[in-house]
C-alpha positions in Angstrom: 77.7 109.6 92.6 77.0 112.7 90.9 78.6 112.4 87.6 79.8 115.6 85.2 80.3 114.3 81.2 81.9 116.6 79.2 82.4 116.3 75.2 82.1 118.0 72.1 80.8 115.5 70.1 76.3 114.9 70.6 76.6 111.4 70.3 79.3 110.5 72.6 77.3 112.4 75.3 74.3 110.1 74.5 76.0 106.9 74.3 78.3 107.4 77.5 75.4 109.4 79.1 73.4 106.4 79.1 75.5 103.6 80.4 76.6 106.0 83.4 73.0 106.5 83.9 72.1 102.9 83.9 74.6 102.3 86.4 73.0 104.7 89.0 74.4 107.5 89.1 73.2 111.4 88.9 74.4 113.0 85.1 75.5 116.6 84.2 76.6 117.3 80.3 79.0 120.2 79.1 79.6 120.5 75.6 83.0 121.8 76.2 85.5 122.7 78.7 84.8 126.7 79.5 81.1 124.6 80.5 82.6 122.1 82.7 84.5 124.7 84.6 81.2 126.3 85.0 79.6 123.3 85.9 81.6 121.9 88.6 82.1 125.1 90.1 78.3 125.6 90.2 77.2 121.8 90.9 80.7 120.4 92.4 80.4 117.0 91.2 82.0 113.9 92.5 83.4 112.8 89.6 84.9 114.1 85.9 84.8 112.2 82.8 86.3 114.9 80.7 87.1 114.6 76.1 91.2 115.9 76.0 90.1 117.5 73.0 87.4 120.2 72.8 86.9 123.6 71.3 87.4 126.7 73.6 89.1 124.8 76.2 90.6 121.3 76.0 90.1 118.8 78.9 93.7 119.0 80.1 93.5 122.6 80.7 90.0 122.9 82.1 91.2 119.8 84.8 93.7 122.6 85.9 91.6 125.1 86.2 88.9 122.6 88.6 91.4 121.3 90.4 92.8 125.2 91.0 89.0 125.7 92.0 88.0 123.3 94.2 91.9 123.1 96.3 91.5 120.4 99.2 88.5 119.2 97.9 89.1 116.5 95.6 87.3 115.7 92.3 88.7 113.0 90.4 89.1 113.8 86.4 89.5 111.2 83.9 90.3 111.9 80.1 89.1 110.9 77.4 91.1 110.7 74.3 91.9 108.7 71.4 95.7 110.3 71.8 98.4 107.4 72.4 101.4 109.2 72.7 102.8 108.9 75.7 104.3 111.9 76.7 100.7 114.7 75.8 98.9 111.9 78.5 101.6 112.1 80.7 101.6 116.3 80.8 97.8 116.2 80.8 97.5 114.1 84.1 100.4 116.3 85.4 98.4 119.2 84.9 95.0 118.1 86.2 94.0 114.4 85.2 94.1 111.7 87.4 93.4 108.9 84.9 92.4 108.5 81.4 90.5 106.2 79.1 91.7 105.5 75.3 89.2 106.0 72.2 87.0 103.8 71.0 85.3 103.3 74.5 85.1 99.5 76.3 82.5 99.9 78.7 83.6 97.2 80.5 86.8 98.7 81.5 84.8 102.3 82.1 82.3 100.5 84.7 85.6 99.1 86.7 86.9 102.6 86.4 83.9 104.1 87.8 83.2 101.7 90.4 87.6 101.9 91.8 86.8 105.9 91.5 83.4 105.3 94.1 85.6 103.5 96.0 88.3 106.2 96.2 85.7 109.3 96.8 83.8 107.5 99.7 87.4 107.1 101.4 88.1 110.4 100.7 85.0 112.0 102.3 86.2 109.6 105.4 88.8 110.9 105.3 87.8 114.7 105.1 85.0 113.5 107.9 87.9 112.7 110.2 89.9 115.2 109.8 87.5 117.5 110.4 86.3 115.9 113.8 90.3 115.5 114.3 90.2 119.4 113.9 86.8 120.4 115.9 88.4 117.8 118.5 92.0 119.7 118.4 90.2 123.2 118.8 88.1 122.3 121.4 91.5 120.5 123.1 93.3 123.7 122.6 90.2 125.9 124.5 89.8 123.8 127.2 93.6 124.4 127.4 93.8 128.0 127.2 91.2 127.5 130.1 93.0 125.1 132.3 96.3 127.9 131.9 94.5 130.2 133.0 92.9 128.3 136.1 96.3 127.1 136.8 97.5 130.6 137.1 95.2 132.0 139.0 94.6 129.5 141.7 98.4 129.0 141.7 98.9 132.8 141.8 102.0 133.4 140.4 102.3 137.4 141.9 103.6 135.3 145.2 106.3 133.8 143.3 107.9 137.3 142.7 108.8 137.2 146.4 112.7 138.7 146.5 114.1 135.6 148.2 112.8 132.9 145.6 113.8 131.9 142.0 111.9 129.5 140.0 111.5 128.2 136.2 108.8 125.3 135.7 109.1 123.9 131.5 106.1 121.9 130.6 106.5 118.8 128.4 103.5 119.6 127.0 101.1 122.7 126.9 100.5 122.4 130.3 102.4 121.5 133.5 101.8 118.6 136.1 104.7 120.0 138.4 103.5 123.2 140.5 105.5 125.8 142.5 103.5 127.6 145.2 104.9 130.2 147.6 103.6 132.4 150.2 104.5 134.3 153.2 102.6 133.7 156.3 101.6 137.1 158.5 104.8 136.6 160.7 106.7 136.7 157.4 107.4 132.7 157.8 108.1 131.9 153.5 105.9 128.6 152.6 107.2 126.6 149.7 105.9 123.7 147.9 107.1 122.0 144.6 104.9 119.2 144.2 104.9 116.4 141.0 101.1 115.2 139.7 101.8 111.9 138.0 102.4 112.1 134.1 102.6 115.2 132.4 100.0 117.8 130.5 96.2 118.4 131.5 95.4 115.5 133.4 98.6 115.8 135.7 98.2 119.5 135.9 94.8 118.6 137.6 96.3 116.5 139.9 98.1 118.9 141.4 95.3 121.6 141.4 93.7 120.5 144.9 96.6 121.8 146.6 96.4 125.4 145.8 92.9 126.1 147.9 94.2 125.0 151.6 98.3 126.2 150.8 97.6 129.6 150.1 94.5 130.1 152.8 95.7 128.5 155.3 99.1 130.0 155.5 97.5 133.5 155.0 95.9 132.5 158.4 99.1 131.7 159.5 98.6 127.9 160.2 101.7 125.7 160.8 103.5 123.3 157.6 101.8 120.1 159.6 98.8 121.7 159.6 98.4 122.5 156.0 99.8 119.0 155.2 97.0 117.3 156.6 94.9 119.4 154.7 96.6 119.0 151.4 96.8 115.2 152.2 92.7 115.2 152.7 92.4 117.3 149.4 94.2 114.7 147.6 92.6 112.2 148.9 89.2 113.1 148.9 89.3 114.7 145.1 91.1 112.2 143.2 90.5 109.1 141.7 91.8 106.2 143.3 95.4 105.3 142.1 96.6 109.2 141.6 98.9 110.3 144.5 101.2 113.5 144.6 105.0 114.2 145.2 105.8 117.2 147.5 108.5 118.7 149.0 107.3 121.5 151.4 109.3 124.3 153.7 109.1 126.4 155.8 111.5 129.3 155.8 111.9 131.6 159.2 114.2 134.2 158.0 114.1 136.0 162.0 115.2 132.5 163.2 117.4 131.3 160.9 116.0 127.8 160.7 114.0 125.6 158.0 111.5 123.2 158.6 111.6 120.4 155.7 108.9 117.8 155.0 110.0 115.7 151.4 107.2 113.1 150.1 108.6 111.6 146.9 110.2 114.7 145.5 114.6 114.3 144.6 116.5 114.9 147.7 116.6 118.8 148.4 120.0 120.4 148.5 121.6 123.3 150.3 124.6 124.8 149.4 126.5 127.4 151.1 128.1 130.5 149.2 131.5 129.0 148.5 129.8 126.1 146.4 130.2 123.2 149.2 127.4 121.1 149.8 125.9 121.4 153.8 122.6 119.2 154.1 120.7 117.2 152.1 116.8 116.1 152.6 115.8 113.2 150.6 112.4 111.6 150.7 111.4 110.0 153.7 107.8 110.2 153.2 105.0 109.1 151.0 103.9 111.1 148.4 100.6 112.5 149.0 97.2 110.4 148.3 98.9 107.4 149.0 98.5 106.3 152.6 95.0 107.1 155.1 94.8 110.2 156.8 95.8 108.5 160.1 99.1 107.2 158.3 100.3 110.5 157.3 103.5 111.3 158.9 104.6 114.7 159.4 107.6 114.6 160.9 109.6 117.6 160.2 113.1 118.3 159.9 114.6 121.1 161.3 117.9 123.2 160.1 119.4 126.6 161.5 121.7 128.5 159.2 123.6 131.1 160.1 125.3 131.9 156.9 124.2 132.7 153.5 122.8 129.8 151.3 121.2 128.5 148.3 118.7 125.7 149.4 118.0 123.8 145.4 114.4 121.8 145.2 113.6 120.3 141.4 111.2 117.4 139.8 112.5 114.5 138.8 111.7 115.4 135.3 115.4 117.6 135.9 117.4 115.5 136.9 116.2 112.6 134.6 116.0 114.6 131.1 118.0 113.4 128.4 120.1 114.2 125.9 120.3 112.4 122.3 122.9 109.4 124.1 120.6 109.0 126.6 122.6 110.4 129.2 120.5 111.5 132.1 121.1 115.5 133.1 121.7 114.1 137.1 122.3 115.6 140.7 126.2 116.4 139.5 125.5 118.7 136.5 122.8 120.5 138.6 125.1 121.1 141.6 128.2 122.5 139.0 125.9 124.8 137.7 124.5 126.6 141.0 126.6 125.8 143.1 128.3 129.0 144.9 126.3 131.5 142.8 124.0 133.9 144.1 120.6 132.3 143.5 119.2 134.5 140.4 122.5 133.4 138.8 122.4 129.7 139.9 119.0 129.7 138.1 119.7 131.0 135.1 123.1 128.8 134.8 121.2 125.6 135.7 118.5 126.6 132.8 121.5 126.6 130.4 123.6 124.0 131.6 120.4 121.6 130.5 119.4 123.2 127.4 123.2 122.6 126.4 123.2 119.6 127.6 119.9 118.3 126.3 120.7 120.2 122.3 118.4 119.3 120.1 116.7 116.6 122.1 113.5 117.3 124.3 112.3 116.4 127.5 109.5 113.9 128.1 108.8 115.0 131.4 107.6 118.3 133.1 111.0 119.7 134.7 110.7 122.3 137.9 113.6 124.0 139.8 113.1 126.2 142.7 116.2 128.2 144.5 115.6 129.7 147.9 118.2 132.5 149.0 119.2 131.9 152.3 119.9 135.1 153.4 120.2 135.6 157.4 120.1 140.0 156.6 116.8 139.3 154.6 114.9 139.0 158.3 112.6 143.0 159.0 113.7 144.5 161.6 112.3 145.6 164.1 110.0 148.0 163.9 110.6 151.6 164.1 108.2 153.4 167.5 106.0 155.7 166.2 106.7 157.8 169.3 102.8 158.5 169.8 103.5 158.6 173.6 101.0 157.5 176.2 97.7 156.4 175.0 95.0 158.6 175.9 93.2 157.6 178.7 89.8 157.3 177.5 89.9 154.5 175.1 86.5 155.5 173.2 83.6 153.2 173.3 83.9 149.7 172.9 83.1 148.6 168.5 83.1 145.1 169.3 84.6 142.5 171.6 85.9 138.7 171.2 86.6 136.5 174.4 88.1 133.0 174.0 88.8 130.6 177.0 90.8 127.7 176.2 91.5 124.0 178.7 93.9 121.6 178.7 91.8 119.5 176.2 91.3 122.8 174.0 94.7 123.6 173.8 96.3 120.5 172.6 94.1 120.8 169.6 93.2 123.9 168.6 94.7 126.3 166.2 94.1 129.6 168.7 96.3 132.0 166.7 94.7 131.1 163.3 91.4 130.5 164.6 91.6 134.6 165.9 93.1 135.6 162.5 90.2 134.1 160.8 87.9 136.8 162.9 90.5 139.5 162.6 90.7 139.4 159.0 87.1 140.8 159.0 87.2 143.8 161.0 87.6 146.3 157.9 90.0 148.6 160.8 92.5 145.9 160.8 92.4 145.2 157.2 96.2 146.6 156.5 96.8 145.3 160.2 97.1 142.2 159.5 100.8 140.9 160.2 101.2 143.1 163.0 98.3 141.4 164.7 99.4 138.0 164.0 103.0 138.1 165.6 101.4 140.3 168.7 98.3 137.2 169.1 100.8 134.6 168.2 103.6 135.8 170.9 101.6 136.8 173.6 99.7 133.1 173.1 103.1 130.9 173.2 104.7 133.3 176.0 101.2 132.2 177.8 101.7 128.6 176.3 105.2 128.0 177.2 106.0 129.7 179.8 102.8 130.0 181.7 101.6 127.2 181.5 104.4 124.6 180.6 107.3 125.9 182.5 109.3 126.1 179.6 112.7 128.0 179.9 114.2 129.7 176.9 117.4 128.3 177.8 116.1 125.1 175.9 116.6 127.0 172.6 120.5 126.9 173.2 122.5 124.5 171.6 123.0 123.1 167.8 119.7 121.1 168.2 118.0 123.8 170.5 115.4 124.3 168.6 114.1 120.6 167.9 114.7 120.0 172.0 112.1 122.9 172.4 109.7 121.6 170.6 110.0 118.3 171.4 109.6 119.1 175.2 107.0 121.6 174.3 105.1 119.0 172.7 105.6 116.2 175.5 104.8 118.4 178.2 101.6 119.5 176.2 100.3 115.9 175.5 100.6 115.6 179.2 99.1 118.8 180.3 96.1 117.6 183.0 94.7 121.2 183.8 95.2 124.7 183.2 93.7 127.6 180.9 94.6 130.4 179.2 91.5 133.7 178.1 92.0 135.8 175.3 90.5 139.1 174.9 90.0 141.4 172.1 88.3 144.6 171.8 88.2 147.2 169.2 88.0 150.9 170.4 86.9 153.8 167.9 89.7 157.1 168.0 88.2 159.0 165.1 91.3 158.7 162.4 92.8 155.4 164.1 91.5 151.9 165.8 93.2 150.8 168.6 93.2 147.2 169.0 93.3 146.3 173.0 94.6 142.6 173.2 94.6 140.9 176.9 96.2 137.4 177.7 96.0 135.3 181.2 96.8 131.9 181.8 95.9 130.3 185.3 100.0 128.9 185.1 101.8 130.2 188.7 103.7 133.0 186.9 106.8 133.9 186.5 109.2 136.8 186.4 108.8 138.6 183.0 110.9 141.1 184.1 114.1 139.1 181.6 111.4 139.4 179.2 111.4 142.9 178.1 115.8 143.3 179.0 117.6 143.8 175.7 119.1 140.3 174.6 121.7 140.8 171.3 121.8 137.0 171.1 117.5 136.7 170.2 117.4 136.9 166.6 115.5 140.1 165.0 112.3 140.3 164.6 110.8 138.0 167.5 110.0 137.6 171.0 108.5 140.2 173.2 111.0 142.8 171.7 108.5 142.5 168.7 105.7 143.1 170.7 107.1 145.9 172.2 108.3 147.6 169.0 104.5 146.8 167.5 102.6 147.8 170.3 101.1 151.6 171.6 101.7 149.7 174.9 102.6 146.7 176.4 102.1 146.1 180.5 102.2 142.8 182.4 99.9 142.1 185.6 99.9 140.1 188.5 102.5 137.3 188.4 103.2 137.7 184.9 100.1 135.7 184.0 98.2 138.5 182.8 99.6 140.6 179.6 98.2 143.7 178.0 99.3 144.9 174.5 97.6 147.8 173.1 97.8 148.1 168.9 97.2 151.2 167.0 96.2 151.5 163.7 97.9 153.9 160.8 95.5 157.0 160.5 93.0 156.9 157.7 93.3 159.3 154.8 
């Protein structure tokens, strides 16, 4: 150790000098205390032997004025005096000292002394090694932190979650969350929701949850179906994380122009929907694996299907909600959460949920990451129709031909491809149709099904009637797919040039014997707004069928350019 030695008196320097010398250590002298304040500021020792009496400065004050000095860092001071009066040693050690030694000197004694203080500064500087890899490690924690927020953010892309129809509140338990609300509107205006729970809370369940963003948000820009996008989520998952991890998810689909829901729940508390007096009308619990668990051939993706008619509140939350609690122990449960937003408007059934648990909870905190997401059911929230722009005719010279894009599809081809987001992917690059990009989508994606369904599969509309029309659709649509032997439907594209607008020229045949699409284009008040070939219509410059009613020409034009 490096030792400082300060007295007054020559000869007590030399003699105490000496031994502490012989034991090893480093020596500095001061003849007084105004020297030893000097000294240690200049040579910061690790040790004080310090004379309580000396001229210009006694020891007591000068072990104030070091410890004032140095702050954190610790220098042990001991006096040296040949005072015995209690009370003067026990103000000097308050005021600086933090041990003393009593006049004349026993060595013996000053050797133990020395060697318990070595003792104590080498646990010291332990300790003041730790804590300052404890606080390089914290910084460095808190960075990566401040990174992983901001990565969260942006691949979760929380501008979508302002849509007008959705409410959310996510509270991590720590700085960061493992639950994760996504939302996005495909180009037909179809809202995609997912709440999904990454096991644990903080960083490493916030990257849990992370592969999901990527194939949610691009596929339903593309316009791809909720199975569709499951799969992929499910191969993400799979594929990314280590073995053992798995996912929670509850994901819908919400068609506000058809009034119906499509609900797949993996591991996430049973989804409620309550209409606007407060009752209770459906319930989804989990009938599903959470994703990462099972092989990709396991998955199941059943859906289930609900139409609404009225206004409605459907309520998704994490477990971490309805299992917070309070200072009893009390969980927050399924009751309190229904009393709270039950027949509110959905902005207010947030808020009052948010309060109802922080009342609940007081001054207790949650151990888990806690999500709530409130859909507004609202069957007026559905566009319209659009308004004709009353361009009349087309001209009859199209303009030359920019580009072209043919697709012929079989039987085999159409059970499993994804035509309409397929196209979209292609469409989304012609700089023309940038702003386009909806309108196309519900043009390709009815002219394609009317082909599909009608054309090919003989499917009547008058399926769609009925409480469980819907599902019946799609269940025969999908039987009389799978058995599909032959047929073939041909898409073409091409983009014409008209100076200050692009017209988009979209033609769809299917080899099916036809039928009359005369019922096609009457006004129906029952269809719901927004779909069918009403839309088409309403979007299109034109829209003329050929032949049988196999062959179907829209013709799209673009806003003018400014």
């Amino acid at each position: 150790m490096k030792v400082l030695l300060a007295d007054d008196a020559e000869v007590v320097r030399m003699l105490i000098g000496r031994f502490v010398e012989s034991l090893g250590h480093e020596l500095i002298l001061a003849a007084d205390g105004i020297e030893a304040v000097e000294y240690c500021l200049a040579e910061r020792p690790d040790m004080v032997l310090m004379d309580m009496m000396m001229p210009r400065l006694n020891g007591p004050e000068a072990g104030r004025q070091i410890k004032a000095a140095m702050g954190a860092h610790w220098i042990p001071i001991v006096l040296i005096t040949a005072v015995e009066e209690v009370n003067k040693l026990a103000d000097a050690m308050e005021v600086g000292a933090d041990d003393y030694l009593l006049k004349p000197i026993n060595f013996r004694i000053l050797e133990a002394k020395i060697k318990a203080i070595e003792r104590t500064v080498e646990l010291n500087r332990q300790v003041r090694e730790q804590a300052f890899k404890l606080a390089n490690y914290y910084d460095r924690a808190e960075e990566e932190k401040q990174v992983a927020r901001h990565l969260m953010e942006q691949l979760v892309n929380r501008e979508r979650l302002s849509d007008t129809q959705l409410h959310t509140w996510i509270a991590p338990a720590e700085s960061l969350s493992g639950d994760l609300i996504a939302a996005a509107r495909t180009p037909g205006q179809v809202l995609h929701l997912v709440l999904a729970d990454g096991i644990g809370h903080g960083l490493t369940a916030a990257l849990n949850v992370l592969p999901l963003t990527q194939p949610f948000y691009a596929m339903t820009e593309r316009g791809f179906s909720l199975p569709d996008i499951l799969i992929e989520m499910h191969r993400k998952v799979r594929q990314v994380l280590p073995a053992g991890r798995f996912v929670a998810l509850a994901f819908v689909a919400v068609d506000f122009a058809k009034r119906t829901l499509e609900v797949w729940n993996g591991g996430i508390p049973e989804l409620r929907l309550y209409g606007e007096s407060g009752a209770l009308l459906k319930r989804w619990p989990s009938r599903h694996l959470p994703l990462g668990i099972v092989s990709q051939d396991e998955l199941e993706l059943d859906l289930e299907r609900y139409r609404f008619d009225g206004r409605a509140n459907l309520v998704l939350c994490s477990d971490g909600l309805l299992e917070a609690r309070n200072a009893e122990g009390e969980p927050f449960g399924a009751a309190r959460l229904g009393l709270a937003c039950a027949g509110y408007p959905a902005g207010e059934a947030l808020a009052r949920s948010i309060d109802a648990l922080q009342d609940f909870l007081g001054d207790a905190a949650c151990h888990d990451d806690v999500s709530l997401a409130i859909v507004d059911l609202d069957p007026d929230a559905a566009l319209p129709l659009p308004a004709g722009e009353g361009i009349g005719k087309l001209p009859e010279m199209l303009g030359e031909v920019r580009w072209r894009y043919e697709l012929s599809l079989g039987a085999a081809e159409l059970k499993h491809l994804h035509t309409v987001p397929l196209i979209m992917g292609f469409i989304s690059q012609i700089r023309p149709l940038a702003q386009a990009h909806a309108d196309v989508f519900l043009i390709l994606t009815e002219l394609f099904l009317n082909a599909l369904d009608h054309g090919l599969l003989a499917m009547s509309s008058d399926l769609k009637s009925g409480l469980d029309g819907m599902e019946y659709y799609l269940q025969e649509r999908a039987r009389r797919l799978a058995e599909l032997k032959q047929g073939r439907i041909d898409i073409e594209l091409t983009g014409h040039d008209l100076g200050e607008r692009s017209l988009l020229r979209i033609r769809v045949s299917d080899s099916g014997p036809g039928f009359d699409h005369r019922w096609l284009q009457e006004p129906d008040s029952t269809r719901p707004s927004g779909r069918g070939i009403a839309l088409v219509a309403a979007l299109s410059a034109s829209l003329r069928f050929f032949g049988n009613g196999n062959v179907v020409e829209a013709c799209y034009l673009t806003r003018p350019s400014h």
